[in-house]
C-alpha positions as CSV (number, residue, x, y, z in Angstrom):
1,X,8.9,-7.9,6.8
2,X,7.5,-4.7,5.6
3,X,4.4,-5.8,3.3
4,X,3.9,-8.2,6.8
5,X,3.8,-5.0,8.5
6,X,1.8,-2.3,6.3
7,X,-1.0,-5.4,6.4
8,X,-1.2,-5.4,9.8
9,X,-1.5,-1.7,10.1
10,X,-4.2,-1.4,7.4
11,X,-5.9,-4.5,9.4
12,X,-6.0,-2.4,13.1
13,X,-6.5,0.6,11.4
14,X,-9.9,-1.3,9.8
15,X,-9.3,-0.3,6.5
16,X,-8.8,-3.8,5.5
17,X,-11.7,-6.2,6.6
18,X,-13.7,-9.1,5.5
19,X,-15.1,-7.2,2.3
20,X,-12.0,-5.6,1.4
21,X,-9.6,-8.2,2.1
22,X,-5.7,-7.3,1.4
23,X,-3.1,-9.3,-0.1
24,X,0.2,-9.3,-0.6
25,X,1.8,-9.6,-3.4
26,X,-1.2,-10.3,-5.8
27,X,-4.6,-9.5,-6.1
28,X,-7.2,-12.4,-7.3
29,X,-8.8,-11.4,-10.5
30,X,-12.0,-13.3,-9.2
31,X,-12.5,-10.5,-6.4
32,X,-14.1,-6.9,-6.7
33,X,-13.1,-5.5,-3.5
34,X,-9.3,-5.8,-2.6
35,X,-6.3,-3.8,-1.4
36,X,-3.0,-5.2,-3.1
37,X,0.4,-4.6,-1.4
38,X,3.7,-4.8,-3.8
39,X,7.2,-4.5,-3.3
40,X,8.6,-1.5,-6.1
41,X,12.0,-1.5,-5.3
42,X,13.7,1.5,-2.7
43,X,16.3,4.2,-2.9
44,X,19.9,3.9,-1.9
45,X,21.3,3.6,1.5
46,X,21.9,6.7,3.3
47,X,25.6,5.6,4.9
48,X,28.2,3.9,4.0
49,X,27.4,1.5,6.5
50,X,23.8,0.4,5.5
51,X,22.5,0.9,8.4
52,X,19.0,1.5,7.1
53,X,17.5,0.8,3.7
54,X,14.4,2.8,1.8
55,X,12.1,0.4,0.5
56,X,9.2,1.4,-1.6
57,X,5.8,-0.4,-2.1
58,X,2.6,0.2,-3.9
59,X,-0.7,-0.2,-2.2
60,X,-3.5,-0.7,-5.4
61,X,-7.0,-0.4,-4.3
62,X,-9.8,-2.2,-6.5
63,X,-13.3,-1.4,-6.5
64,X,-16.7,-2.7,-8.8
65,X,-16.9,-2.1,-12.3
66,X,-16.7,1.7,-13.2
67,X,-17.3,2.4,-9.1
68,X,-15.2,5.5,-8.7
69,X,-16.0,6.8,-6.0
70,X,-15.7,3.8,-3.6
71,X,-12.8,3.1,-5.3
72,X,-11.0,6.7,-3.9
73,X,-12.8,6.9,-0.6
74,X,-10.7,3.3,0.1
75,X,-7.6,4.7,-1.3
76,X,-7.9,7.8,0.7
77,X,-8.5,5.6,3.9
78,X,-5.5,3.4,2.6
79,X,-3.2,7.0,2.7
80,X,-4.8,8.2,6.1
81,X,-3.6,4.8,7.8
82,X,-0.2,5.2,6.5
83,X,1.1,8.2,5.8
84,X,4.1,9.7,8.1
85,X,2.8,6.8,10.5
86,X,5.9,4.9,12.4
87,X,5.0,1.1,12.6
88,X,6.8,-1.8,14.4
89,X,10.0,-2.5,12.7
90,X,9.9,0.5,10.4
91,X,9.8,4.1,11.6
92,X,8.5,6.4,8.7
93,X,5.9,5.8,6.2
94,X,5.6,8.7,3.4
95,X,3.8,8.7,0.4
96,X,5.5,9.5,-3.2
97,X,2.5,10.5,-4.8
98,X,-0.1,13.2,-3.4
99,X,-3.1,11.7,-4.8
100,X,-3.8,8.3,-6.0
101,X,-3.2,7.2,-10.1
102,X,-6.4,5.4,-11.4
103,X,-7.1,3.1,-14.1
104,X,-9.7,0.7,-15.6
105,X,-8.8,-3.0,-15.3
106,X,-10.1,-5.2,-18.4
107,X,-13.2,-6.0,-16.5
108,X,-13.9,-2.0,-16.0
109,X,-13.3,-2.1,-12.1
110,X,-11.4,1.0,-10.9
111,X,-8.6,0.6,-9.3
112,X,-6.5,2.9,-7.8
113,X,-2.7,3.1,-6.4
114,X,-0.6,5.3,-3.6
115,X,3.1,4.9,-3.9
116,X,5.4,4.8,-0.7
117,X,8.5,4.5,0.6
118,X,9.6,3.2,4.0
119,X,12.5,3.6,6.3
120,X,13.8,0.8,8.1
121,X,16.8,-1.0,9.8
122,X,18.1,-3.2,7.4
123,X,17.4,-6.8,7.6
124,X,19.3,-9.4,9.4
């Protein structure tokens, strides 16, 4: 599975460790530190065939209340461990976005988000 994948690759890479733990599919509101990973939908197929799909996904990175710059230096490191990598199982990783969005949660953590898309065989 592709969020299976991109966790593993953050996990070598050591991007993602005890203190900034990554999840897929959520985030717990309870936790400062975290790297979220989420399905956004993909792009058509490129034959008529389907022999290969597009995926995309969203990596969110959240940091302490109003800590900016931990926040991007994590988000950065998300980008350097992924971008134009090939990974088991799926053979280009490219960023959509050519530097993170950022926001404020309601608790004043900063969080910030790379969008990418994926190429892969399509699933059995």
């Amino acid at each position: 599975m592709l969020l299976e994948t991109v966790h593993t690759a953050l996990v070598t890479a050591g991007v993602s460790s005890a203190s900034w733990p990554c999840y897929i599919g959520y985030m717990p509101d309870d936790t400062d530190q975290g790297i979220g990973l989420y399905l956004t939908g993909g792009f058509a197929q490129d034959t008529q065939q389907g022999d290969n799909v597009w995926p995309t996904f969203q990596v969110t990175v959240r940091a302490g209340q109003l800590d900016h710059a931990t926040c991007e230096t994590k988000a950065w490191a998300v980008f350097n461990a992924l971008e134009n990598q090939n990974l088991s199982g799926v053979f280009l990783l490219h960023a959509m976005n050519s530097a993170p969005g950022q926001w404020n949660d309601a608790k004043n953590r900063t969080n910030m988000s790379f969008n990418f898309r994926a190429g892969m065989p399509r699933p059995a």
